[in-house]
C-alpha positions, 0 to 999 in steps of 0.5 A, a space after each residue: 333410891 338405895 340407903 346405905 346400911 352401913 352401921 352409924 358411928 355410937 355419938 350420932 346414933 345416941 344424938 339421934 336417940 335424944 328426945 326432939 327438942 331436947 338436950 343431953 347435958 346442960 351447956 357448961 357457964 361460959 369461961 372468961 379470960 382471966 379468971 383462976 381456976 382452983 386446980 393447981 394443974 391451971 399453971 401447968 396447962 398454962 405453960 404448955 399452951 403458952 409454949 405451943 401457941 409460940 411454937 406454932 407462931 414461930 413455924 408459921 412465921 417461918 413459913 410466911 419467910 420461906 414463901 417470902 423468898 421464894 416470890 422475891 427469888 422469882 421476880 428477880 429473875 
Protein backbone atom coordinates (compact mmCIF):
# COMPACT_ATOMS: atom_id res chain seq x y z
CA UNK A 1 0.00 0.00 0.00
CA UNK A 2 1.35 3.45 -0.91
CA UNK A 3 1.09 6.57 1.73
CA UNK A 4 0.56 9.71 0.30
CA UNK A 5 3.18 12.29 1.47
CA UNK A 6 1.69 15.01 0.85
CA UNK A 7 2.38 17.86 3.52
CA UNK A 8 -0.80 17.89 6.11
CA UNK A 9 -2.61 21.32 6.56
CA UNK A 10 -0.95 23.42 9.88
CA UNK A 11 -4.46 23.01 12.08
CA UNK A 12 -4.32 19.04 11.57
CA UNK A 13 -0.81 18.58 12.08
CA UNK A 14 -0.82 20.79 15.73
CA UNK A 15 -4.05 18.71 16.47
CA UNK A 16 -2.06 15.79 16.12
CA UNK A 17 0.79 16.99 18.11
CA UNK A 18 -1.38 17.63 21.42
CA UNK A 19 -0.70 15.26 23.73
CA UNK A 20 -3.58 11.83 23.82
CA UNK A 21 -6.35 12.80 25.89
CA UNK A 22 -5.46 16.11 26.13
CA UNK A 23 -7.30 19.39 24.95
CA UNK A 24 -5.56 22.62 23.74
CA UNK A 25 -7.87 25.18 25.18
CA UNK A 26 -10.68 24.80 27.73
CA UNK A 27 -14.34 24.84 25.91
CA UNK A 28 -15.62 28.44 26.33
CA UNK A 29 -19.11 28.62 28.90
CA UNK A 30 -22.08 27.97 27.06
CA UNK A 31 -24.11 31.25 25.74
CA UNK A 32 -27.52 31.35 26.46
CA UNK A 33 -29.99 33.13 24.28
CA UNK A 34 -31.06 36.46 25.96
CA UNK A 35 -28.12 37.28 27.91
CA UNK A 36 -26.20 40.92 27.17
CA UNK A 37 -23.10 41.16 26.46
CA UNK A 38 -21.05 44.31 27.60
CA UNK A 39 -19.60 45.12 24.30
CA UNK A 40 -21.22 48.07 22.81
CA UNK A 41 -20.71 46.16 19.23
CA UNK A 42 -23.53 43.27 20.45
CA UNK A 43 -26.20 45.93 18.96
CA UNK A 44 -24.44 45.87 15.95
CA UNK A 45 -24.01 42.34 15.19
CA UNK A 46 -27.42 42.02 16.23
CA UNK A 47 -28.79 44.16 13.47
CA UNK A 48 -26.67 42.58 11.01
CA UNK A 49 -27.80 38.96 11.96
CA UNK A 50 -31.11 39.87 12.14
CA UNK A 51 -31.10 41.45 8.46
CA UNK A 52 -29.29 38.69 6.93
CA UNK A 53 -31.33 35.83 8.62
CA UNK A 54 -34.64 37.95 6.99
CA UNK A 55 -32.77 38.17 3.86
CA UNK A 56 -31.75 34.73 3.63
CA UNK A 57 -35.63 33.68 4.63
CA UNK A 58 -36.98 35.89 2.15
CA UNK A 59 -34.77 34.07 -0.77
CA UNK A 60 -35.57 30.99 0.32
CA UNK A 61 -39.33 31.87 0.56
CA UNK A 62 -38.92 32.88 -2.70
CA UNK A 63 -37.37 29.70 -4.06
CA UNK A 64 -39.93 27.53 -2.41
CA UNK A 65 -42.55 29.85 -4.67
CA UNK A 66 -40.63 29.31 -7.87
CA UNK A 67 -40.70 25.70 -7.43
CA UNK A 68 -44.19 25.88 -6.47
CA UNK A 69 -45.10 27.35 -9.97
CA UNK A 70 -43.24 25.43 -11.79
CA UNK A 71 -45.02 21.79 -10.16
CA UNK A 72 -48.19 23.52 -10.42
CA UNK A 73 -47.13 24.84 -14.44
CA UNK A 74 -46.69 20.99 -14.83
CA UNK A 75 -49.57 19.35 -13.83
CA UNK A 76 -51.78 21.80 -15.59
CA UNK A 77 -50.41 20.52 -18.60
Amino acid sequence: MNTDHRKLPESLTRYLALPPGGAAEPAPPPVHRGSRRADPRSAHQALESALLRGFVYVISGLVWLLVLGLVLRHLAR
